[in-house]
C-alpha positions in Angstrom: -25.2 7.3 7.5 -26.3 9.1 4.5 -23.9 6.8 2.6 -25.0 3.8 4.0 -28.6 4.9 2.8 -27.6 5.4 -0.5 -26.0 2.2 -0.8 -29.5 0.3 0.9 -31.4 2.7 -2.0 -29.0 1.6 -5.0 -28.7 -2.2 -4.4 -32.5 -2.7 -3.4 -33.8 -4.5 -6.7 -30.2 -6.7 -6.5 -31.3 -10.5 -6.4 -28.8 -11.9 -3.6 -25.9 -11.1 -2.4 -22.1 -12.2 -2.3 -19.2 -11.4 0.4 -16.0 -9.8 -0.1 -13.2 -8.4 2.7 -11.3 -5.9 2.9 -8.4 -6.9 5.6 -6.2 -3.5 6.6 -4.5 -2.3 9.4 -7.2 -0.6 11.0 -6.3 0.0 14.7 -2.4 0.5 15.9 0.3 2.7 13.9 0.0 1.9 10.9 -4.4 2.6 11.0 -4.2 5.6 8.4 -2.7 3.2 5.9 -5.2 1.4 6.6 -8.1 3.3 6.5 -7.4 4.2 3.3 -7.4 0.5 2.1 -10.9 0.3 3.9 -12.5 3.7 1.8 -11.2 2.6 -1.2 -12.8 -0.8 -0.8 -15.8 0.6 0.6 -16.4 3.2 -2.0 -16.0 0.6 -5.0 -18.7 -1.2 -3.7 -20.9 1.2 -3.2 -20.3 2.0 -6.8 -20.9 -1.2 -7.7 -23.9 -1.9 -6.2 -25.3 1.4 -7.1 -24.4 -0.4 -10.7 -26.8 -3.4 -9.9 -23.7 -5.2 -8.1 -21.6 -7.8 -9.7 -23.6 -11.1 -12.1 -27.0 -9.4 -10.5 -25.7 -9.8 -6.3 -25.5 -7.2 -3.9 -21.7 -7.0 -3.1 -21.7 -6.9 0.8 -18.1 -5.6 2.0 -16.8 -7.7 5.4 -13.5 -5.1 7.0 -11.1 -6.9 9.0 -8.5 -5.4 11.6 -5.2 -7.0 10.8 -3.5 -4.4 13.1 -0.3 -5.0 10.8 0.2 -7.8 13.4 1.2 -11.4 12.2 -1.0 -13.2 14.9 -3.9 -10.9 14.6 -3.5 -11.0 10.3 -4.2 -15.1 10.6 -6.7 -13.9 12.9 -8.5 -12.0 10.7 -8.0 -14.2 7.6 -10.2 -16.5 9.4 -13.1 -14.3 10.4 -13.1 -13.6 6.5 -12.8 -17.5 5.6 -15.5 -18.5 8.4 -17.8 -15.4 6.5 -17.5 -16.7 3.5 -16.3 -13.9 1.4 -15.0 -15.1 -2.3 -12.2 -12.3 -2.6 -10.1 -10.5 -0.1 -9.3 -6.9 -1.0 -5.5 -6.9 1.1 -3.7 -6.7 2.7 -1.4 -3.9 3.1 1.5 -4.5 5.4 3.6 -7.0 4.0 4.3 -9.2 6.8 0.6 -9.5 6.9 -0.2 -10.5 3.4 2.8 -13.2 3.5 1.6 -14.7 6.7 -2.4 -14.6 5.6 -1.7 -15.5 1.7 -2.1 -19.5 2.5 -5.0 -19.5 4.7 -6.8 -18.3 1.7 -5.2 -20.7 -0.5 -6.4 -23.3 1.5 -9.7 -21.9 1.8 -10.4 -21.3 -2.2 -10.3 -17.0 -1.9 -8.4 -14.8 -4.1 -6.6 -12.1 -2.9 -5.5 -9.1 -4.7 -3.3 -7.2 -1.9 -1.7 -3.5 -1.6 1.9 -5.2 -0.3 5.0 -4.7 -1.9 7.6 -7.4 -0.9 8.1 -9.7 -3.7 8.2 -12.5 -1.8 4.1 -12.5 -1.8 3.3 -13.2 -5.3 7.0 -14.8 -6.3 6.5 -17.7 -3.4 2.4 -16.9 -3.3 -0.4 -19.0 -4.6 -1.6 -18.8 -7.7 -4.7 -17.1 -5.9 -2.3 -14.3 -4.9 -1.9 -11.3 -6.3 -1.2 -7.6 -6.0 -2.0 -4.0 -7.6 1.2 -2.2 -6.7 4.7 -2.3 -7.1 7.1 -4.4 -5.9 10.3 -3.6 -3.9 12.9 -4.8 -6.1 11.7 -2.3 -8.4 11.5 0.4 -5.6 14.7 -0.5 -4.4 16.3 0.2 -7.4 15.2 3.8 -7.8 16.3 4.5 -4.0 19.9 3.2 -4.6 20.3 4.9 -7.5 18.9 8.3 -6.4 21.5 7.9 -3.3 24.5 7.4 -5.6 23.4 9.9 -8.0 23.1 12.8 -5.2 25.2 11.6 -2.5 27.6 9.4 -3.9 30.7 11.2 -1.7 28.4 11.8 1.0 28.0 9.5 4.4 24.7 7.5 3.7 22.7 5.9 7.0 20.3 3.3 6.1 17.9 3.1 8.5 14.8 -0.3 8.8 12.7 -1.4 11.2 13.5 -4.6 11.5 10.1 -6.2 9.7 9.5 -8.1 6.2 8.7 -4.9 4.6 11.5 -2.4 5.9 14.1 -4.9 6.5 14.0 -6.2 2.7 13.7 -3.1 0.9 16.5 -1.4 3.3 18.6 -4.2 1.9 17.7 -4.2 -2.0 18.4 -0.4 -1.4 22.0 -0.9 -0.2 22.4 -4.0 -2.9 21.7 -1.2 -5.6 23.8 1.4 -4.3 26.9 -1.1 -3.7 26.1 -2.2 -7.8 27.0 1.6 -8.4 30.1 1.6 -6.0 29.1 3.4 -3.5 28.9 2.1 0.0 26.7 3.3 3.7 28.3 4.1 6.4 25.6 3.3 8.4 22.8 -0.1 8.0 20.8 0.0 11.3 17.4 -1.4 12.4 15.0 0.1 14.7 11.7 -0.9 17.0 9.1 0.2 15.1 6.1 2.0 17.1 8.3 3.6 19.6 7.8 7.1 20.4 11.2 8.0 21.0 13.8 7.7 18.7 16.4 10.0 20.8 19.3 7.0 20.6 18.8 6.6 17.1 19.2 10.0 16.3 22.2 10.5 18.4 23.9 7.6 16.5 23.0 9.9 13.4 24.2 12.9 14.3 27.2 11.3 15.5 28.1 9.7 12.6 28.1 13.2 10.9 26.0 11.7 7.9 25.0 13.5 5.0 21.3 12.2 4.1 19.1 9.5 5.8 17.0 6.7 3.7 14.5 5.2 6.3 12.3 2.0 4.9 10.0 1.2 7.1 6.0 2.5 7.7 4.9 6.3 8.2 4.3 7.1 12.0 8.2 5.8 12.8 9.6 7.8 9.8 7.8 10.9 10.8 8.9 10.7 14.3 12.5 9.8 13.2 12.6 12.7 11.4 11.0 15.2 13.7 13.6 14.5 16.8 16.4 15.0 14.5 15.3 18.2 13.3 14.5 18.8 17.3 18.4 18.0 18.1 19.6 20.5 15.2 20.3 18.0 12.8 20.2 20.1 9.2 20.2 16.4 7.0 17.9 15.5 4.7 15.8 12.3 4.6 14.3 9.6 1.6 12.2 7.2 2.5 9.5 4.9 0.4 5.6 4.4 -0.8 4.9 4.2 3.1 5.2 7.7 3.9 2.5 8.4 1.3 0.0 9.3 3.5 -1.0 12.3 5.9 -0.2 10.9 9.2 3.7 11.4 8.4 3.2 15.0 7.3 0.7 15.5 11.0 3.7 13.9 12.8 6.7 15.1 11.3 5.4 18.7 11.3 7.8 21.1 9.3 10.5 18.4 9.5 9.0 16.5 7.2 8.5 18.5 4.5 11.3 18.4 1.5 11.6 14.4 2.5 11.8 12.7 -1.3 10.0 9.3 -1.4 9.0 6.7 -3.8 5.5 6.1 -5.0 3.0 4.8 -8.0 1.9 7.3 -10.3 -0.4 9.6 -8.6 -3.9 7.9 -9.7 -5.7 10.8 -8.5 -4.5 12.6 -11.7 -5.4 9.6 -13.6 -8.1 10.9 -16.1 -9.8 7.1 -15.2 -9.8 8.0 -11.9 -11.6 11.4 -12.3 -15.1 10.7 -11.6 -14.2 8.5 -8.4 -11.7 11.4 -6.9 -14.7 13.5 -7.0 -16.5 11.4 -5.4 -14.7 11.2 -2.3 -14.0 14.7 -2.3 -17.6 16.0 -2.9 -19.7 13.5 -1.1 -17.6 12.0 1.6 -15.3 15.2 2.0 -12.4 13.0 1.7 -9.2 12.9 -0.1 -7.9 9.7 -1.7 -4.6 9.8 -1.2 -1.8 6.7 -0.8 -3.4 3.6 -1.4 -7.1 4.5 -1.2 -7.4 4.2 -5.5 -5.0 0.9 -5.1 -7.8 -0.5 -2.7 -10.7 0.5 -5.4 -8.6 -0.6 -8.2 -8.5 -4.2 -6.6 -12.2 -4.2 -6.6 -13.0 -3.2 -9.9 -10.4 -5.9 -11.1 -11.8 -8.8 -9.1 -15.5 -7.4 -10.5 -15.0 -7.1 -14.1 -13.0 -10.8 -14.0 -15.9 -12.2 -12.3 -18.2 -10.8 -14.6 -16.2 -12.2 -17.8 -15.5 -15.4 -16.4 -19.8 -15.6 -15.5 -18.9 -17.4 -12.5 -17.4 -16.2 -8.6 -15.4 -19.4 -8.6 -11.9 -19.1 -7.6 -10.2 -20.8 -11.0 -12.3 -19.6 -13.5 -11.7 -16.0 -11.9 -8.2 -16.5 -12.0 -7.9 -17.4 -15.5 -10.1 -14.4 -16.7 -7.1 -12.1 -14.3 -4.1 -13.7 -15.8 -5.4 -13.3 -19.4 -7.3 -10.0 -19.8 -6.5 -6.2 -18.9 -9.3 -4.5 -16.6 -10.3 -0.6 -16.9 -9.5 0.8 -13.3 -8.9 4.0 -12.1 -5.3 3.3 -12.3 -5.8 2.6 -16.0 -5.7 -0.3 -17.7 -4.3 -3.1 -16.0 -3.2 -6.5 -15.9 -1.4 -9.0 -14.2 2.0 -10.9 -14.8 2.0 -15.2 -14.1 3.5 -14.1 -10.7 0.3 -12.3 -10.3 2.3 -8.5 -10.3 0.3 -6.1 -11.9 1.6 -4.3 -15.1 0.4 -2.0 -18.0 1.4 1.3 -15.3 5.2 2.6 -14.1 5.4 1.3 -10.7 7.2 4.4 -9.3 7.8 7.8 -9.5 9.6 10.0 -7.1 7.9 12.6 -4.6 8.6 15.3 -2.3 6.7 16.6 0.7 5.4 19.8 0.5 3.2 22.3 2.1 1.8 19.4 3.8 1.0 17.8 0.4 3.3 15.4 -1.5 3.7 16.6 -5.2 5.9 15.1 -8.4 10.2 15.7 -7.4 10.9 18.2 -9.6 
């Protein structure tokens, strides 16, 4: 409430006002991803607005449940369209940002999404892009960790079967077959389950020696806790999903010394300083995972609306492709595919202490 206030005090003198979404996962198992998306987005435009908003409007945020559900993420692409927002900040599960992408093509809306399946900007509109990595890249770094550390060892590749998982499961065990080394194991699973006891038992069966798992954070954490509740002394890797606190509440001890990919850690991004304390100090709230990702799409949309004078789609557009924008990720740009560069896309992490740190 005392937010809200704040933002009603800072945008009072603004002229008019102009519609943006922010379209996350915000109910079902994946809702912690996406409440990040949702502060992150929130907090930009409160920061905005406090700043006199963006060409003299009031920025006036519209969040969307896309429940990481295909149906439900066309659903909620249309509640933004039929709002009339000019730019969607989203979304984050992959399957979700493909399926929604051309409804916002149609409609004349960019998009600036926290997915990392390269099929959304490589077949995307030129409305589409993204301020993240992509899972080429991230697929890389998995395969080659595997072969580095366990190339003698009895790898399980584990998915869960959607466009996310299922791809970067596969340009994992492309990688680690380019460095001659080959699974033992490639298996899918039913994501939002809560009991992985078959799986496990194929695992331990198998005897293997470490476990990558590409798929979201609640179905990682649980996959990891039954094995270590059935003895199994493996260790686990996994990807950018786990990046968030859910899989360390879930997983419990388990979970902690699991490696993962993810971006740079923006909180330590000197950029980034004055909006991590932010969060911390005034909504008691740590920006973790993609929270700063979220922001960053703001800011980026903002500063090439403000350079291009204009909210309208193409000229917008132009200004993103051409110029670098000062974020709290840094400074940024974006590829013709609509990728953002100018930042490493990955680094690797390790869970512990209930906190994810650098892989020493």
């Amino acid at each position: 409430m005392a937010v809200g206030a704040l933002a009603l005090i800072a945008t009072g003198n603004a002229r008019a006002e102009v519609r943006i979404g922010v379209a996350a996962p915000l109910s079902g198992s994946v809702q912690w991803s996406g409440e990040q998306m949702q502060r992150g987005a929130r907090r930009a435009v409160f920061d905005l607005n406090a700043q006199g908003g963006v060409l003299g409007e009031r920025i006036v945020l519209i969040p969307v449940d896309d429940a990481c559900d295909h149906e439900q993420a066309l659903a909620a692409a249309a509640k933004l369209i039929e709002a009339g927002v000019v730019f969607v900040d989203g979304h984050y599960c992959s399957h979700t940002s493909i399926a929604a992408a051309p409804l916002y093509e149609q409609a004349g809306i960019l998009m600036i999404a926290c997915s990392t399946n390269p099929r959304l900007t490589d077949e995307g509109g030129p409305n589409v892009f993204r301020v993240c990595g992509r899972d080429d890249q991230q697929g890389i770094m998995n395969g080659d960790l595997l072969a580095d550390m366990y190339a003698d060892g009895r790898i399980a590749i584990l998915h869960d079967g959607q466009t996310y998982g299922q791809a970067l499961a596969a340009l994992t065990r492309d990688r680690l077959r380019e460095r001659g080394v080959r699974e033992i194991m490639f298996e899918s699973y039913q994501p939002g389950l809560t009991d992985y006891q078959p799986l496990v038992d194929k695992l331990v069966t198998a005897a293997v020696d470490v476990t990558y798992i590409a798929g979201y954070a609640q179905d990682a954490a649980l996959i990891i806790r039954q094995a270590a509740e059935d003895g199994a002394r493996f260790p686990f890797v996994s990807t950018d999903a786990v990046a968030s606190e859910d899989f360390s509440i879930i997983s419990g001890a388990a979970g902690q010394g699991t490696r993962f990919t993810f971006l740079p850690d923006p909180r330590l991004n000197p950029a980034s300083a004055a909006v991590v304390a932010a969060f911390r100090d005034e909504e008691t709230y740590e920006p973790a995972g993609y929270t700063l990702n979220s922001y960053a799409a703001v800011q980026a949309w903002a500063q090439a609306a403000e350079a291009a004078g204009t909210f309208a789609l193409d000229a917008v557009i132009d200004v993103l492709r051409e110029a670098t924008f000062d974020t709290v990720l840094g400074q940024i740009g974006f590829d013709d595919h609509g990728d953002a560069i100018g930042y490493d896309a990955y680094d690797w992490y390790v869970w512990e202490d209930d906190a994810y740190v650098p892989m020493r």
